[in-house]
VOBA-1610 file (N, C-alpha, C; in pm, whole numbers, padded with zeros to 5 digits, always signed):
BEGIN
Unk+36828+29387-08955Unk+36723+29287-08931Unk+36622+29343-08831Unk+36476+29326-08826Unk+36379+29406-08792Unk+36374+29325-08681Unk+36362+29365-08548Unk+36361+29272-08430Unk+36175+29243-08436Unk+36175+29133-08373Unk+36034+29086-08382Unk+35933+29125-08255Unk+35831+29147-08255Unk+35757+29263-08099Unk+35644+29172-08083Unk+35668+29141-07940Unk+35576+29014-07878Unk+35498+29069-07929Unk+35326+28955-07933Unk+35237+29074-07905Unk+35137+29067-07769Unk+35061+29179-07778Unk+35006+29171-07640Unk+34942+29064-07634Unk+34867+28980-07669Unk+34734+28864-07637Unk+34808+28741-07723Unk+34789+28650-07674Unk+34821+28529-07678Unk+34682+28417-07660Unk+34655+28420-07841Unk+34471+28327-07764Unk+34539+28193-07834Unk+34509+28105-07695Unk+34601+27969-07701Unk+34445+27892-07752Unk+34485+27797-07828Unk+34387+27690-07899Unk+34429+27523-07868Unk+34454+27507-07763Unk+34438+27384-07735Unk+34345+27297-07846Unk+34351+27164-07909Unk+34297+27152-07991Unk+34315+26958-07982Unk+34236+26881-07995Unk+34218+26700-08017Unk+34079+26659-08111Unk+34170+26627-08258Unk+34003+26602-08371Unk+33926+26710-08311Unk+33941+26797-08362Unk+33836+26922-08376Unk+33829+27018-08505Unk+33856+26853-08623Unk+33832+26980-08721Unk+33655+27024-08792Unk+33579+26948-08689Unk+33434+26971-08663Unk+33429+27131-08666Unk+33479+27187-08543Unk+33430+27358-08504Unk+33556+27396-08505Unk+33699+27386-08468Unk+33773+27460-08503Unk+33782+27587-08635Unk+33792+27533-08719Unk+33765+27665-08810Unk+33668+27810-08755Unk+33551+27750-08721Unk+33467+27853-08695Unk+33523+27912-08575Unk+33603+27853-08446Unk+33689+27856-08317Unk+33818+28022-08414Unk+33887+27969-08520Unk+33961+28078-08541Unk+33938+28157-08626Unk+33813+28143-08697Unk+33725+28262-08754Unk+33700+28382-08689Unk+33648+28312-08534Unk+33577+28449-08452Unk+33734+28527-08379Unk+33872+28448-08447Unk+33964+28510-08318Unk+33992+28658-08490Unk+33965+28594-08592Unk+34054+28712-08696Unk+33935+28836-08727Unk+33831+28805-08662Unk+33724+28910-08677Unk+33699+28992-08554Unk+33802+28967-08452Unk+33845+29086-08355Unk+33851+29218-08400Unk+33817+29333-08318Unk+33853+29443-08345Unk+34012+29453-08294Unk+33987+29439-08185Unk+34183+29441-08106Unk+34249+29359-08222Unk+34408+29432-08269Unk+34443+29331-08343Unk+34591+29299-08294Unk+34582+29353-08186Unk+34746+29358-08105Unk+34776+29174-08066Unk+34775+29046-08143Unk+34737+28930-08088Unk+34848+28818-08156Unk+34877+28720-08106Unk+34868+28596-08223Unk+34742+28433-08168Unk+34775+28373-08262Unk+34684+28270-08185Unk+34777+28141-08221Unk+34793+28077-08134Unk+34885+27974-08086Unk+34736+27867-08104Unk+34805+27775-08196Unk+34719+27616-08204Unk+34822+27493-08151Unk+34779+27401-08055Unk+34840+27325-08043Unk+34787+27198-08043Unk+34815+27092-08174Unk+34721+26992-08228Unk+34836+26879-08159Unk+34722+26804-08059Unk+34728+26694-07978Unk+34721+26536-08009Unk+34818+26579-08131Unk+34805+26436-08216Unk+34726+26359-08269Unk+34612+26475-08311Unk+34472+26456-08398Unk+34495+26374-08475Unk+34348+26246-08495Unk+34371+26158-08618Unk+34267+26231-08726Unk+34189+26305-08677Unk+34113+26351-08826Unk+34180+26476-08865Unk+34109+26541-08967Unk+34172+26675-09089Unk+34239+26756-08975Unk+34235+26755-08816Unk+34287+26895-08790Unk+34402+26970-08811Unk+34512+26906-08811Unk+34637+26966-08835Unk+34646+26984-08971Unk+34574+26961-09066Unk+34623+26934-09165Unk+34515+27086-09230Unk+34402+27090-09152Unk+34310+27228-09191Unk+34420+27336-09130Unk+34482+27306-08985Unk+34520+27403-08913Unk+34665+27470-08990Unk+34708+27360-09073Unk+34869+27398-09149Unk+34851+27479-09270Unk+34735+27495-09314Unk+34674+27574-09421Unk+34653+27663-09401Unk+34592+27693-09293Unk+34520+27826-09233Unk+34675+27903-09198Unk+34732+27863-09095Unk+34884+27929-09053Unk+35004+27941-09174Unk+34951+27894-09285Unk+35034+27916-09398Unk+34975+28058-09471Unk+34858+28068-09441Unk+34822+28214-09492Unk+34741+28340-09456Unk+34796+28303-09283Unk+34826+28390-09209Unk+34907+28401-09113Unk+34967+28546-09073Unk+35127+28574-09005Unk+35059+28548-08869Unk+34953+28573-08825Unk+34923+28590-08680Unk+34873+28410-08610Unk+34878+28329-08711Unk+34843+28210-08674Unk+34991+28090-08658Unk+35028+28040-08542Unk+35141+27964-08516Unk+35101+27822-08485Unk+35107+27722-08586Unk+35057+27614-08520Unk+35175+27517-08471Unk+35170+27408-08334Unk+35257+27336-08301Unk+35161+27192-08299Unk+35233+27064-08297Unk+35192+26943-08366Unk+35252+26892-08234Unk+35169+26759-08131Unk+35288+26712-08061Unk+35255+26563-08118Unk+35364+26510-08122Unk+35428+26396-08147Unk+35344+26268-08125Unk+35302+26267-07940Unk+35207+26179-07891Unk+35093+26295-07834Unk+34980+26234-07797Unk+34866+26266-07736Unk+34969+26297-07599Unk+34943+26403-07523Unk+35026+26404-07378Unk+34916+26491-07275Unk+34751+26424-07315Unk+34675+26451-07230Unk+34638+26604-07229Unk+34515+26625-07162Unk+34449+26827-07172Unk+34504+26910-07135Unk+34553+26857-06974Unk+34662+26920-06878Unk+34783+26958-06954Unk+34822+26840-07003Unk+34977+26872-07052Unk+34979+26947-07207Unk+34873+26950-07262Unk+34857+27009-07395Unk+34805+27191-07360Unk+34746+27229-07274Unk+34762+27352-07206Unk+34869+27445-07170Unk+34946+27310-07094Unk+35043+27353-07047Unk+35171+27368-07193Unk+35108+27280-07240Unk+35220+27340-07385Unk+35194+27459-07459Unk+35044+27486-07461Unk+35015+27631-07514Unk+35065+27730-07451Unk+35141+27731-07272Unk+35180+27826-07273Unk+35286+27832-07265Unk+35401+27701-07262Unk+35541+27725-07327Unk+35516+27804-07456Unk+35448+27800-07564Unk+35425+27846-07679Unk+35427+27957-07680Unk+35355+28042-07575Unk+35281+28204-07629Unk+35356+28314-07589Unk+35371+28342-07648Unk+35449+28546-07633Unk+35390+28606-07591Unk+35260+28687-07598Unk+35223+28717-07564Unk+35208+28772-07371Unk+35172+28890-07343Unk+35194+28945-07201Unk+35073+28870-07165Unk+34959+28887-07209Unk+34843+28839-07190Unk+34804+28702-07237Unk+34731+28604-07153Unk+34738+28457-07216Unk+34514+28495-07216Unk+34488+28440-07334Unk+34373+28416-07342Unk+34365+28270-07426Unk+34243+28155-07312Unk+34247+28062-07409Unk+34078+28045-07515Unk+34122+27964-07564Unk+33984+27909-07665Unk+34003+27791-07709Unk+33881+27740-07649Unk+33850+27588-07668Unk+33809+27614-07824Unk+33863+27479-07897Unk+33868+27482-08025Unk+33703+27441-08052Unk+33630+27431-07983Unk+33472+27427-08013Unk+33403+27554-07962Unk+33462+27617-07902Unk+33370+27749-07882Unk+33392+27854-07988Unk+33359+27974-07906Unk+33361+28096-08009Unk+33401+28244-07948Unk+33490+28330-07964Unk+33496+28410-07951Unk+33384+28559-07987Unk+33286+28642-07912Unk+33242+28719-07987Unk+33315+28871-08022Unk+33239+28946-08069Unk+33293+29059-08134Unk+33341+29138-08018Unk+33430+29218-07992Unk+33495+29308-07868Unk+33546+29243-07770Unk+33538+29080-07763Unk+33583+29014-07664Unk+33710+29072-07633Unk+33809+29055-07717Unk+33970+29058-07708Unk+33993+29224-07619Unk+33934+29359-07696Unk+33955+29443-07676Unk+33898+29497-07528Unk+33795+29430-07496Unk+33731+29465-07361Unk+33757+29407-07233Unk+33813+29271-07238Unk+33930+29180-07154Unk+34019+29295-07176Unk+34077+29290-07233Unk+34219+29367-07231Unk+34254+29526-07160Unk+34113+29567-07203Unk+34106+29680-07128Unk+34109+29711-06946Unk+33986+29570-06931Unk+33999+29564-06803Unk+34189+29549-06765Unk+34238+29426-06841Unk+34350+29392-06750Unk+34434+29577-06765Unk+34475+29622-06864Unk+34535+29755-06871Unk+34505+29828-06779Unk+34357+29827-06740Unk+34327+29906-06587Unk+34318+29902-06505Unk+34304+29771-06485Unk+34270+29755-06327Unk+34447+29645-06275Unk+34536+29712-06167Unk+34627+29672-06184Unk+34602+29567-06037Unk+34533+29571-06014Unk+34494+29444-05905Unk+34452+29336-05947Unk+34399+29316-06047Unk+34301+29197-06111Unk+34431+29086-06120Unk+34428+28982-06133Unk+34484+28915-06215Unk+34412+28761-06265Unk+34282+28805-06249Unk+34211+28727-06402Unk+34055+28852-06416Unk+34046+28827-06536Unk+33923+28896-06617Unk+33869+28766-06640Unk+33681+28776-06627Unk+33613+28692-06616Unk+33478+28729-06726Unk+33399+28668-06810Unk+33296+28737-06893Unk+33196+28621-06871Unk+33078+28747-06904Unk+32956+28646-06935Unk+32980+28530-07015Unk+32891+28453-07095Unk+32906+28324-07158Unk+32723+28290-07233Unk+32758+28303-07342Unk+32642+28279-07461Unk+32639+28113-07489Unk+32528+28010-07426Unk+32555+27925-07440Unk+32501+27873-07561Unk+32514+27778-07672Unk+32484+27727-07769Unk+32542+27582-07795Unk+32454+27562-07900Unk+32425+27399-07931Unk+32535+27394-08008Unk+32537+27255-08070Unk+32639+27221-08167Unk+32606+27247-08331Unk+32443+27351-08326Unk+32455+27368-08464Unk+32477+27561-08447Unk+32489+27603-08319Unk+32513+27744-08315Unk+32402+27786-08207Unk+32300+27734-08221Unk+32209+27788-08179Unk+32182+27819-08026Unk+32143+27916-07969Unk+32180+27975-07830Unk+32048+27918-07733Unk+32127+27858-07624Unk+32024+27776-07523Unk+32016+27876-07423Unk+32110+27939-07372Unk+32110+28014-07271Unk+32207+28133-07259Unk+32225+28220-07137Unk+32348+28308-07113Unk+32377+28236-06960Unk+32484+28218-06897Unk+32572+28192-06813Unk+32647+28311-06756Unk+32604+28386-06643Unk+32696+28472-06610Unk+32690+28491-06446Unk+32792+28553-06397Unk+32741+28590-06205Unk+32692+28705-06163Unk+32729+28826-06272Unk+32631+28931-06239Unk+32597+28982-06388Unk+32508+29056-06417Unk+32472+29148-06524Unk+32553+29252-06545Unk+32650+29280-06459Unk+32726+29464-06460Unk+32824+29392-06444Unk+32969+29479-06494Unk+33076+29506-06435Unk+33090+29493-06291Unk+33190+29385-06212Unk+33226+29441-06052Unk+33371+29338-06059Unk+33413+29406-05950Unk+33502+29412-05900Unk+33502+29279-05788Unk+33566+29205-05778Unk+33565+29101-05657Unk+33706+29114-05616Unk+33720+29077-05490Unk+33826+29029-05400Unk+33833+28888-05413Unk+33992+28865-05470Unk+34010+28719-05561Unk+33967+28613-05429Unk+33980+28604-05289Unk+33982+28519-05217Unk+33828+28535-05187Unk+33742+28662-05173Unk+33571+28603-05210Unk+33572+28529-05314Unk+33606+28528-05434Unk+33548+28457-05521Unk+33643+28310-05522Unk+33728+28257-05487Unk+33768+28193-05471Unk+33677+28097-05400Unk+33605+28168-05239Unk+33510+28076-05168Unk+33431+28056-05214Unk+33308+28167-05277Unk+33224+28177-05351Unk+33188+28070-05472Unk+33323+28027-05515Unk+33300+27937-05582Unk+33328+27814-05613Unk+33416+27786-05491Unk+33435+27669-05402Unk+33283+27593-05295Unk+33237+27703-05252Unk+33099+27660-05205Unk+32983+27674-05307Unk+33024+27738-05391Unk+32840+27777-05475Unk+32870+27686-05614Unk+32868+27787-05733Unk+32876+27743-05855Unk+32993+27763-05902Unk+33051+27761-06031Unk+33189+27745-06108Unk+33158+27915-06174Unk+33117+28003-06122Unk+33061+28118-06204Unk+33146+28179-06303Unk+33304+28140-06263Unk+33413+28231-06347Unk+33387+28213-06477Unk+33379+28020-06431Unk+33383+28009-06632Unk+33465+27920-06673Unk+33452+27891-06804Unk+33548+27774-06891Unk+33667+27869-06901Unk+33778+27779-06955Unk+33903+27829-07014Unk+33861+27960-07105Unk+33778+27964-07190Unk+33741+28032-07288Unk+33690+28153-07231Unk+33677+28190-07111Unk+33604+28282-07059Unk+33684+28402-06959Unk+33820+28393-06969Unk+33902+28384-06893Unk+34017+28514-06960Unk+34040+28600-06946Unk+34213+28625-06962Unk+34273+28652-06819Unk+34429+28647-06864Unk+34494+28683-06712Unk+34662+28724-06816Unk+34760+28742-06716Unk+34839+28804-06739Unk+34973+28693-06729Unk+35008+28686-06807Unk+35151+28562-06787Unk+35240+28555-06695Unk+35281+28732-06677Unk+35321+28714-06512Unk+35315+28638-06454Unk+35140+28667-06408Unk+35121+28592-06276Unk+35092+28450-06291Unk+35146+28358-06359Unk+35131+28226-06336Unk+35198+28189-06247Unk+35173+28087-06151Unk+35263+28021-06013Unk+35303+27919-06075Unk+35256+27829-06175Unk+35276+27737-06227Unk+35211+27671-06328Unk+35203+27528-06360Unk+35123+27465-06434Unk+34992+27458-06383Unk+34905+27376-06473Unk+34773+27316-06528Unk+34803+27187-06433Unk+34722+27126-06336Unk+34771+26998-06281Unk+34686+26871-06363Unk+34772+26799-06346Unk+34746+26699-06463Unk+34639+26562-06417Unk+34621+26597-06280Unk+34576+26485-06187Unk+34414+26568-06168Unk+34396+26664-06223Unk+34252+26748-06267Unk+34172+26756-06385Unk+34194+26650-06436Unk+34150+26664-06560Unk+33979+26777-06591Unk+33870+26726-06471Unk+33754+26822-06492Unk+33760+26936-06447Unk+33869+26993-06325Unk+33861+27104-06280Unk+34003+27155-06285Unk+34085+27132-06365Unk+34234+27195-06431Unk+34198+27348-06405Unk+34087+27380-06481Unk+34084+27523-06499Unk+34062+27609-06353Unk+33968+27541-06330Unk+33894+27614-06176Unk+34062+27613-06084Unk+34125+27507-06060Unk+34228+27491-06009Unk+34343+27633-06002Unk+34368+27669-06155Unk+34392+27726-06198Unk+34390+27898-06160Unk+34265+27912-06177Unk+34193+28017-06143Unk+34214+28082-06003Unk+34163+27963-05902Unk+34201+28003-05781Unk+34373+28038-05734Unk+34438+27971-05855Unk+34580+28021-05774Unk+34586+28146-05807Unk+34539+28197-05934Unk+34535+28332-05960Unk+34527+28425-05891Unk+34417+28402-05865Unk+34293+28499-05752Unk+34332+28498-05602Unk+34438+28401-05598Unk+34516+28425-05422Unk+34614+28502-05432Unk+34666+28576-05571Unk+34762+28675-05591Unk+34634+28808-05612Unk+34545+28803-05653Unk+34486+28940-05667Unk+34336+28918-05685Unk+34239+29014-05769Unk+34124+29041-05758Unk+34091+28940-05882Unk+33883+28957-05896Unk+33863+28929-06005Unk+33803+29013-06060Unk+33782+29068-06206Unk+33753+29174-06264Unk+33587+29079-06345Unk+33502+29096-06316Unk+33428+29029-06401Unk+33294+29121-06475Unk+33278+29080-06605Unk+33232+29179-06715Unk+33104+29087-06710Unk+32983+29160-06725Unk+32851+29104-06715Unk+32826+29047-06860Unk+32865+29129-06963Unk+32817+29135-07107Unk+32877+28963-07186Unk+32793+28910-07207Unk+32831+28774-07255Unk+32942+28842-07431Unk+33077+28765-07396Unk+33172+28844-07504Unk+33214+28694-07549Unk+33149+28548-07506Unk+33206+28433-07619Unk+33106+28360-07579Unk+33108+28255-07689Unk+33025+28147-07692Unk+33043+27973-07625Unk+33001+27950-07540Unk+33049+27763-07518Unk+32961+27708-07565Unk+33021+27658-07672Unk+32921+27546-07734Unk+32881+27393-07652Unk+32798+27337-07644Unk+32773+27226-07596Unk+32752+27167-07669Unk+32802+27014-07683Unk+32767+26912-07771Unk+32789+26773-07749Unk+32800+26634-07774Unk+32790+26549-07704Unk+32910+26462-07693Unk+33018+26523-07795Unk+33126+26523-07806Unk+33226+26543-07693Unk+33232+26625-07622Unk+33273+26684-07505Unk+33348+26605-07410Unk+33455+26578-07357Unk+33517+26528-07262Unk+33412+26560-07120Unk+33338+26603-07108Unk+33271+26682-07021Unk+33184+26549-07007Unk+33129+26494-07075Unk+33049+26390-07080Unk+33088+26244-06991Unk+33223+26263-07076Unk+33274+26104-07013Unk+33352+26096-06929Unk+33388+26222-06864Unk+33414+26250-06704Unk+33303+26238-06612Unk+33152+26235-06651Unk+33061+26259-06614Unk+33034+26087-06547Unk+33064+26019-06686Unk+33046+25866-06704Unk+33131+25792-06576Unk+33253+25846-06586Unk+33345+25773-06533Unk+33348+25842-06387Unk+33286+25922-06339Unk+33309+25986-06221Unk+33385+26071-06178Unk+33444+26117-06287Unk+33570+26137-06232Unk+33554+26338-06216Unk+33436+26366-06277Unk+33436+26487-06202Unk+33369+26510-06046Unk+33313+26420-06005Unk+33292+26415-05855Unk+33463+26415-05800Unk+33529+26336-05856Unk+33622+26293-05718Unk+33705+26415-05771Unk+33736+26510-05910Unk+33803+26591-05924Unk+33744+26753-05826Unk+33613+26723-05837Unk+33554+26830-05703Unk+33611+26803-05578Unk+33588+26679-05527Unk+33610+26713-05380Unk+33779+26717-05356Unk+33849+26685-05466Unk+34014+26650-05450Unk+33992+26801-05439Unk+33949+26895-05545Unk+33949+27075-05524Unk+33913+27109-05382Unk+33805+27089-05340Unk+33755+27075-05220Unk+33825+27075-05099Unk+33894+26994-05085Unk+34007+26915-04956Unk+34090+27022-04969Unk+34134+27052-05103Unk+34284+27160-05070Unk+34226+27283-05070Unk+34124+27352-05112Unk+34133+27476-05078Unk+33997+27488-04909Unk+33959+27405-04864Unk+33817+27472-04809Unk+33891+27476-04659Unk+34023+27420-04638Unk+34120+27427-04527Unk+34205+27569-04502Unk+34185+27583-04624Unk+34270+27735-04572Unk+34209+27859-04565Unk+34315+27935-04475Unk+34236+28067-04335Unk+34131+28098-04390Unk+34139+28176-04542Unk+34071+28284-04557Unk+33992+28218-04636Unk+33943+28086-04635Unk+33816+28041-04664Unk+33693+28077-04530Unk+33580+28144-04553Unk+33490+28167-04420Unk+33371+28135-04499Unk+33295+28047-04553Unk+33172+28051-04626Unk+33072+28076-04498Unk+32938+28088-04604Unk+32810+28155-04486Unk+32731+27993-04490Unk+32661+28014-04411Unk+32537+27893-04437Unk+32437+27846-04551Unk+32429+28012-04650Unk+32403+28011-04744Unk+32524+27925-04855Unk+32609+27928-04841Unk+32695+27878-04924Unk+32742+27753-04918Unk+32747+27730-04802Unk+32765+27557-04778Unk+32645+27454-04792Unk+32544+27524-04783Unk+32422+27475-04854Unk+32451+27441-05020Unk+32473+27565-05064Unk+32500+27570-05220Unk+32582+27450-05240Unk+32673+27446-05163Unk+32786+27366-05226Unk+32764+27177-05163Unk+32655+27165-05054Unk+32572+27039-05089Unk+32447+27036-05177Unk+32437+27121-05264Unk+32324+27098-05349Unk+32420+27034-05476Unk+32553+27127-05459Unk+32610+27116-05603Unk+32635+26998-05623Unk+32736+26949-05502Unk+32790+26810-05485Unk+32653+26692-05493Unk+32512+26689-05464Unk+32409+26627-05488Unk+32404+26647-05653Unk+32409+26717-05694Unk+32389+26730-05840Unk+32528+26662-05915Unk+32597+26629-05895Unk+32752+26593-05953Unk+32717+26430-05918Unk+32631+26392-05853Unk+32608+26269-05790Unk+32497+26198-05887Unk+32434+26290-05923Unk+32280+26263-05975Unk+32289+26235-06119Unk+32437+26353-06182Unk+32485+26292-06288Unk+32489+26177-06312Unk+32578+26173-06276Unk+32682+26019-06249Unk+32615+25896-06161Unk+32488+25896-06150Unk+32396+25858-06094Unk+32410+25659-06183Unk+32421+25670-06257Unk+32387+25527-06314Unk+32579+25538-06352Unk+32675+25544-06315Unk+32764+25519-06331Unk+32891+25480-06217Unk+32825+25503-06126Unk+32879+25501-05964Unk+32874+25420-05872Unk+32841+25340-05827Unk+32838+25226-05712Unk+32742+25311-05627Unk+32633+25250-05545Unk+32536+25266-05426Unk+32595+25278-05339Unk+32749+25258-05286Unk+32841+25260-05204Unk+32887+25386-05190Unk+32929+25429-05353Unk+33050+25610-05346Unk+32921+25648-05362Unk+32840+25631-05391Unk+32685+25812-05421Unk+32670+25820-05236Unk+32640+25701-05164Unk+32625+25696-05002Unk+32724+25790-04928Unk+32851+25699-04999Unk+32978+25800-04890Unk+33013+25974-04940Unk+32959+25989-05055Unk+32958+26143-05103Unk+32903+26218-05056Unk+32784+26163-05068Unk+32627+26236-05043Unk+32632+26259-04865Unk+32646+26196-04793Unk+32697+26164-04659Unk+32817+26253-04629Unk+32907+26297-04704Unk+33011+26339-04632Unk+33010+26526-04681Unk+32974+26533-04808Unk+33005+26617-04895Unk+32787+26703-04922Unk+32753+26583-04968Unk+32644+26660-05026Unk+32490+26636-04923Unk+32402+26644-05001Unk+32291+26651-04948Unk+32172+26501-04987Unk+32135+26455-04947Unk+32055+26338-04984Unk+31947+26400-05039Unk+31852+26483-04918Unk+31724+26551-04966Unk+31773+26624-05131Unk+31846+26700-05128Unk+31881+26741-05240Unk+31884+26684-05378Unk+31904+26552-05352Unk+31963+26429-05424Unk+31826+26381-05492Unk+31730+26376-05403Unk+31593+26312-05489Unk+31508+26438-05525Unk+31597+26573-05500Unk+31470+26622-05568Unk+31535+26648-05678Unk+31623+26604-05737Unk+31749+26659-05847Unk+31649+26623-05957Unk+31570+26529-05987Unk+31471+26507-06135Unk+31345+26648-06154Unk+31325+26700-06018Unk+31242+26803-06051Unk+31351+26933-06076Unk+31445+26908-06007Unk+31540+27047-06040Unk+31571+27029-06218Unk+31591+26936-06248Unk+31654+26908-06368Unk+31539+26951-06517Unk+31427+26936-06449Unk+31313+26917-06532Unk+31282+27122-06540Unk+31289+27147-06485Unk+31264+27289-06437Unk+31378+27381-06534Unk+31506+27366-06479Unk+31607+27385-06548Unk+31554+27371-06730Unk+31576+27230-06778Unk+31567+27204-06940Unk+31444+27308-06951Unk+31324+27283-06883Unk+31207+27421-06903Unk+31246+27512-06971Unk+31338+27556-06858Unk+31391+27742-06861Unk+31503+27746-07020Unk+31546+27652-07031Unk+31639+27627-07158Unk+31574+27658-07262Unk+31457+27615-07264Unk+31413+27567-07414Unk+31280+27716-07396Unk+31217+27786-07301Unk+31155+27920-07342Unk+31240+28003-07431Unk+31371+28038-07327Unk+31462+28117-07370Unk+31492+28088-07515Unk+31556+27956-07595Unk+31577+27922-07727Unk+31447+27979-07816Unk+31304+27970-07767Unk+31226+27975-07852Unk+31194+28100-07857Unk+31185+28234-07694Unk+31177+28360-07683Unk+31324+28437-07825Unk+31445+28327-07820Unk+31555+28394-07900Unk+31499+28388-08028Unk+31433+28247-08089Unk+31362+28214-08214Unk+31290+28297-08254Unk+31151+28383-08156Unk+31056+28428-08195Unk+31127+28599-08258Unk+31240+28663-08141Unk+31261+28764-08161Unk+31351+28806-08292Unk+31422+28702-08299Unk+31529+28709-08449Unk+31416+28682-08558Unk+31318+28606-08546Unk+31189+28620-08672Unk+31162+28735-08725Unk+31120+28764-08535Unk+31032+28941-08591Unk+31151+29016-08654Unk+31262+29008-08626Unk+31387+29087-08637Unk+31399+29157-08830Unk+31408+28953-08866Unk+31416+28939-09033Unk+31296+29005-09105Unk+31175+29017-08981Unk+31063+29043-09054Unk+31097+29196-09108Unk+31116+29250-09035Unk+31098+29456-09054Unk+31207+29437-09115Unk+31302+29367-09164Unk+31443+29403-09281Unk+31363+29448-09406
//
């Protein structure tokens, strides 16, 4: 009997009614060049086609494993089941609405093979709509570098989320300390991340290697509604900005009352005049706070050149074919 050989990458598919983009989600994982992989689906007690597209697909192919749970048991806990699931040495995830691009798998992987300090790899990010179409790139530098996991840890505790979605991410199974906390629903991942990065470096690749789709669908939204990614920031907040080898600059604690003003400004018609006061007051910036309609306006600007600079150049592109 032929013994069976983990394989190296483990791209986990967390998955709830997503038989919208899923397909196209495990299209981009079988058009990898790396093929050292499996991909673990784990359908969260979907009421539309998904399990039922996903049992088709894993019926006619060896590298696709799908698991079904019983009840809905929440994002946290459906994560955390993808990685009871995976064999794999290497855990890479993918949101069942994004996209993997071409060399992703093989160029993560490389980093982790080389660099034996890292223990997460971090990539650019190709942002796009819900019909494909690309609004922006998302990244913290243009090049390859090297970070010291506890800079970037502060770095992005005071500034922006630069690492990235789940989707943007590999790391090594080893080094997990533990679960996905379940009491994080908007910042599970970031959570995550940082425990990583207090065991080692971050390796981060400039070259945008997947896609996050945005769409209106999104849990992202109605965390937005309900507040609950403000109070999941500052709950992040409280536990890490206390310990030693947090030292932010002035530049950064700035950043991180602009951010917290902007998390406010969201959630602006969903919040009480009471919590935006005691936030903004404790955490963020007020001034910040009213100029958030010109920041916002500026921003969509810069969105929509870029979409139309991408429009004009793929024209000329088709033209000379």
């Amino acid at each position: 009997m032929t013994e069976m050989v983990a394989p190296k990458i483990s791209i986990c598919i967390p998955v709830y009614n997503g038989e919208l983009f899923l397909p196209k989600a495990v299209e981009s994982t079988l058009r990898q060049s790396y093929s050292d992989f499996e991909v673990i689906i784990v359908d969260n007690a979907s009421t539309d086609g998904t399990a039922r597209w996903a049992a088709d697909m894993a019926a006619g192919h060896s590298k696709i494993r799908l698991f079904k749970n019983d009840r809905n048991i929440g994002l946290a806990g459906n994560f955390n089941r993808c990685l009871d699931y995976a064999q794999g040495t290497y855990i890479k995830f993918l949101m069942a609405d994004d996209l993997l691009l071409p060399g992703c798998l093989e160029q993560m992987a490389i980093g982790l093979n080389t660099c034996k300090s890292v223990t997460l790899v971090a990539i650019g990010r190709l942002i796009i709509d819900e019909h494909g179409r690309e609004l922006a790139i998302n990244r913290y530098s243009n090049t390859d570098v090297l970070v010291p996991g506890k800079q970037a840890i502060t770095e992005c505790l005071f500034g922006s989320h630069y690492i990235g979605e789940p989707t943007a991410v590999m790391f090594r199974k080893s080094d997990l300390t533990g679960k996905f906390r379940e009491d994080l629903p908007q910042v599970l991942d970031m959570d995550m991340w940082f425990r990583l990065l207090e065991r080692g470096d971050l390796l981060y690749m400039g070259e945008p290697l997947c896609a996050i789709r945005h769409h209106a669908g999104q849990m992202t939204h109605a965390n937005t509604k309900s507040g609950e990614s403000i109070e999941d920031s500052l709950k992040l907040f409280e536990a890490y900005s206390h310990k030693t080898y947090i030292n932010p600059s002035l530049r950064l604690v700035a950043q991180h009352q602009v951010h917290i003003a902007y998390r406010v400004w969201k959630s602006r018609k969903y919040i009480t005049s009471e919590k935006k006061k005691l936030v903004l007051g404790r955490y963020g910036s007020t001034l910040a706070y009213r100029l958030m309609p010109v920041g916002s306006f500026l921003l969509n600007f810069k969105r929509r050149i870029f979409a139309s600079l991408k429009r004009r150049l793929r024209s000329k592109s088709e033209c000379r074919r």
